[in-house]
N, C-alpha and C positions, 0 to 999 in steps of 0.2 A: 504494500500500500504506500500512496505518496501523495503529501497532500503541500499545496502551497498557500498558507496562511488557513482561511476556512475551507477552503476548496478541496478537494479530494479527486486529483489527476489519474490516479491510476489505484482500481479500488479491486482489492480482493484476486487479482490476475492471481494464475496457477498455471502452469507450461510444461511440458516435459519432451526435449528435444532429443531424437534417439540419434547415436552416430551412423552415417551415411545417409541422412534425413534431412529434408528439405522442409520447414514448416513457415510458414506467410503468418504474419502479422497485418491483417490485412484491414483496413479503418479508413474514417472521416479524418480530415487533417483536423488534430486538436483530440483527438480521442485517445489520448495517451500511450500512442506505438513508442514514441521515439523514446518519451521517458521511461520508457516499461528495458528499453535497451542500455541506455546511459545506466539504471540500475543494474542488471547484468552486467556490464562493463565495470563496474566500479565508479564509475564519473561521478556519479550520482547516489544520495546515503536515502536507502528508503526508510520512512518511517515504522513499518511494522512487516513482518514476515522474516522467511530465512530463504538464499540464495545458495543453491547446496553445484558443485562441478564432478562431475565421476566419483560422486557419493562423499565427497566431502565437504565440511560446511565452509564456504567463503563470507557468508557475509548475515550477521543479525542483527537488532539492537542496540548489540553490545562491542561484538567481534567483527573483524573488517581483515581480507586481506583485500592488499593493497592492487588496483589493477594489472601491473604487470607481473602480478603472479597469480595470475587467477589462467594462465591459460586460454587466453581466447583475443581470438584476431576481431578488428574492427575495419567495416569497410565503408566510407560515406561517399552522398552523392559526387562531393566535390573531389575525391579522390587523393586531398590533402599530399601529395609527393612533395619532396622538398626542393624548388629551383636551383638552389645551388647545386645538388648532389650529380652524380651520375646517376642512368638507370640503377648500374650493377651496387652502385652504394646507398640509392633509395632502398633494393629489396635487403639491403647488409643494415640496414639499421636498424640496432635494438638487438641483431646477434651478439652474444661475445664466446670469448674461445676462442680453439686453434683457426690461427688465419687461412691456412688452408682448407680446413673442414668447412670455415665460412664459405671459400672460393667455390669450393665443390659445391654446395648448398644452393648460392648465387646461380653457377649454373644450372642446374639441373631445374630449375625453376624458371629460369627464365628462355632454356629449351623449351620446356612444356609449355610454355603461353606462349610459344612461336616466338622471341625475342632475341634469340640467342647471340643474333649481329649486332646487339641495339647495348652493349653496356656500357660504353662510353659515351654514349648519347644523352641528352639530356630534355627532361622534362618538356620546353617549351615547345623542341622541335620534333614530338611525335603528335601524331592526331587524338583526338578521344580517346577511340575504341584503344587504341597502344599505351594511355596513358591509364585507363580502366586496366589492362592486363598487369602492369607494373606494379598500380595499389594490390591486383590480389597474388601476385608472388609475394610480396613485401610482410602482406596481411600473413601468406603460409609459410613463412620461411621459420617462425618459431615454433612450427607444429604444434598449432592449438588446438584443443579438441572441439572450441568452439567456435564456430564465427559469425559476426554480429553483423549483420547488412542495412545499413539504412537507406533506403532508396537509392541503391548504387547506379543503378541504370540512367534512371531517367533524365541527365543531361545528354544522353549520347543521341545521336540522330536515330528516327524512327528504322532509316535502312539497314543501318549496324546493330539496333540492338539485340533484336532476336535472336543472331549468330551468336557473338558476343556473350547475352546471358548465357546460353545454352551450353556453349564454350566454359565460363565460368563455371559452373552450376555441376556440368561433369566433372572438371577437376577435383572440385569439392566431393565430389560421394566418390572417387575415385581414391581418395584421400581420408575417405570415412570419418568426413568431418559434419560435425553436427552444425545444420544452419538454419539459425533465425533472422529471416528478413524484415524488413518494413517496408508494407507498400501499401497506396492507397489507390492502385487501379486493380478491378478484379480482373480483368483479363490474365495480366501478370500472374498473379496471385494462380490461375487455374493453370495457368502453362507451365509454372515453373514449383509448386508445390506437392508434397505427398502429402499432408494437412494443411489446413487451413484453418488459424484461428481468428475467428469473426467479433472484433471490439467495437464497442462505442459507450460514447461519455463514461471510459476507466473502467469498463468491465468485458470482460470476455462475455460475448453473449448465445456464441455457436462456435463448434469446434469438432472437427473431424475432417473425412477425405472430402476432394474437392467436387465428388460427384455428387456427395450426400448433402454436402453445404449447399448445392443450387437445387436440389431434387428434392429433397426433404430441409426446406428452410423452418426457420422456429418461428419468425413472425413477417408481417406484411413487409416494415423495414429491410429485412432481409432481403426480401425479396428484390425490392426498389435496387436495392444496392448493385445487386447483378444485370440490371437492364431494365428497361422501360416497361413498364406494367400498366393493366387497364384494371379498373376497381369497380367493381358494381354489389351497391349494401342492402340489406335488405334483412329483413326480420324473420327469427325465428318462430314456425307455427308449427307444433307437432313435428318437431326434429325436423323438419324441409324449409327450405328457404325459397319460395317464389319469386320466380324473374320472368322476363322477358324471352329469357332464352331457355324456363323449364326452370323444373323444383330440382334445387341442389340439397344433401344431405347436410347436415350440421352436428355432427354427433357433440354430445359434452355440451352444448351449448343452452344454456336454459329457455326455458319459453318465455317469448318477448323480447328477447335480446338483441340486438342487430349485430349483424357478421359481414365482415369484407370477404367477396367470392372474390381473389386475385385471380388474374390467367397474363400472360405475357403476350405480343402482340405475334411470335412467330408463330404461336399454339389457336389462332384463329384461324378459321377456314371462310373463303369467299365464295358468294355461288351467287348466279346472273337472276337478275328479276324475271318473272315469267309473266307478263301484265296484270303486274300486282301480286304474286304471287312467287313464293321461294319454292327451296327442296321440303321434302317429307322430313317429318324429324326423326331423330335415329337415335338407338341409344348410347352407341359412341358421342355423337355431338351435339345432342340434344333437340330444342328448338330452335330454329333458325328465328332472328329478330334482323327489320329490316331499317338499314341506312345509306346516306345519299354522301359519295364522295366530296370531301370539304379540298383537299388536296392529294397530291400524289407527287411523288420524287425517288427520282432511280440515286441510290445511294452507293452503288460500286458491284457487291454481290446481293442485293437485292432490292425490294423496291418497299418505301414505306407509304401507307394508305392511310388518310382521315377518313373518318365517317364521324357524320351528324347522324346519330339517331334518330329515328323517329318516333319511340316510345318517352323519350322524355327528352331531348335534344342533348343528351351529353356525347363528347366526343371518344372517341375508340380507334383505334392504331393497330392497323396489323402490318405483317412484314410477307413479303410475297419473293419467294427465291427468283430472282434474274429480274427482266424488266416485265413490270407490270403498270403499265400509267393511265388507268382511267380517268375521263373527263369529270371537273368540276360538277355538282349535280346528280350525274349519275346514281341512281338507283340500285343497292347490292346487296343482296342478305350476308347475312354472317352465323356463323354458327361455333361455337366454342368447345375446343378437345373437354370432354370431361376430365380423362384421368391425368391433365397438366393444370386441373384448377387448384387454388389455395382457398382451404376455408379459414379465415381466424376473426376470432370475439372481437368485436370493436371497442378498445379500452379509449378512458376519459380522460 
């Protein structure tokens, strides 16, 4: 726990990173990823809990080691290298011991990120992505069990980084090193984790693999977090919830209560007006309910659709694979995957 003044920044977090494991710290900027790492690091004294490294205690109340003995690499967005140095004496810094055993070290790390021509080189005159591989030989060069990522990637150009990460990310489990990252994009977060723990406002609020995190979310917010969602509420009457689009179940949810039916915009299906009239309904996708195209735009590998409803005039968004660009106006039922909806209690 960490609290600054009255405030409580990071409350109750609980983690457990395994070596050769990749786990995302994945959040809203201000939901306490980065402080939750500065504490692991040492940087940072938290106010209550204990911080334990391959079963031993590093850090309590009371007891503190000191960061560079705790074992664990730090790697940030800015990549922090030192201008003056060389590559080969950025990744030597912070060894000590035999100067050869250093040398050897030096190399062999800076083969494996492809660098091996580069160590007399110096910081200004590589690119990003070379300047990203430097920080994480430097970050492994003291064999830490752990390594701490705070949004390492994201200064680097969208064309490099995917390599890049991925590059990174294999040396590390190649290396059976245990890593917690910080990111606040989930895309990231799905591509490059084997868990995913899901924070906001200082607390872990969902946490497992990254297919369970999007598939089986814990609440509406979740959901939001991983892409644009459509919300239609409606009340509980005998465990069903009546729509437009057909009674949805509600289990758990008491009578009278109102619940957000979530469904995502790719989990929509579209079908042509027949003068006035849609598809049959089915019990894969229910009732079809009908609306009239508000806009349409081809977005790259698919195309996104507004509709105005005409059941109550709210607006609804689906995504249609390649190009789809129906005219303004346009008349178009819709009908909703049942087994991709979310049902959750609307809290106050």
């Amino acid at each position: 726990m960490r609290r600054y003044g009255a405030r409580t920044v990071v409350d109750h977090v609980s983690l457990k990173v395994l070596p050769g494991q990749v786990t995302c710290l994945l959040g809203p900027s201000g939901c306490g990823k980065s402080t939750t790492l500065r504490m692991i690091a040492g940087v940072e004294m938290q106010d209550e809990g204990e911080i334990w490294v391959d079963g031993a205690l590093v850090c309590d109340r009371v007891f503190r080691v000191p960061p560079e003995r705790r074992h664990i690499g730090l790697m940030f967005q800015d990549f922090a290298l030192f201008p003056h140095l060389s590559v080969a004496a950025n990744v030597a810094f912070g060894l000590s011991g035999d100067r050869a055993a250093i040398d050897r070290r030096v190399d062999e790390l800076l083969e494996r990120v492809g660098l091996g021509n580069y160590r007399e080189t110096y910081p200004h005159e590589l690119s990003g992505g070379e300047q990203q591989r430097v920080a994480l030989a430097r970050a492994l060069a003291p064999r830490p069990s752990i390594m701490l990522m705070d949004e390492p990637f994201s200064g680097l150009d969208n064309r490099l980084r995917d390599g890049i990460r991925d590059e990174t990310l294999d040396i590390l489990r190649e290396q059976d090193t245990a890593v917690l990252l910080v990111t606040h994009e989930p895309e990231e977060a799905m591509r490059m984790a084997d868990e995913i723990a899901l924070m906001r406002d200082g607390r872990i609020v969902q946490q497992g693999a990254p297919y369970n995190i999007y598939n089986a979310p814990v609440d509406r917010d979740a959901v939001a977090f991983f892409s644009d969602i459509n919300v239609i509420r409606g009340k509980v009457n005998g465990s069903l919830v009546e729509t437009p689009f057909g009674h949805f179940l509600a289990p758990g949810v008491h009578e009278g209560n109102e619940v957000d039916i979530v469904i995502r915009p790719q989990h929509i299906r579209i079908d042509f007006d027949r003068a006035g009239r849609g598809p049959d309904p089915t019990i894969e996708n229910g009732t079809p309910a009908r609306g009239v195209v508000e806009r349409a735009r081809f977005m790259g590998s698919e195309s996104l659709v507004e509709f105005r409803m005409d059941h109550d005039g709210s607006l609804m968004r689906a995504t249609v694979p390649n190009v789809f660009l129906p005219s303004p106006g346009k008349p178009l039922w819709l009908m909703i995957r049942r087994d991709r909806c979310f049902v959750f209690p609307v809290r106050d």
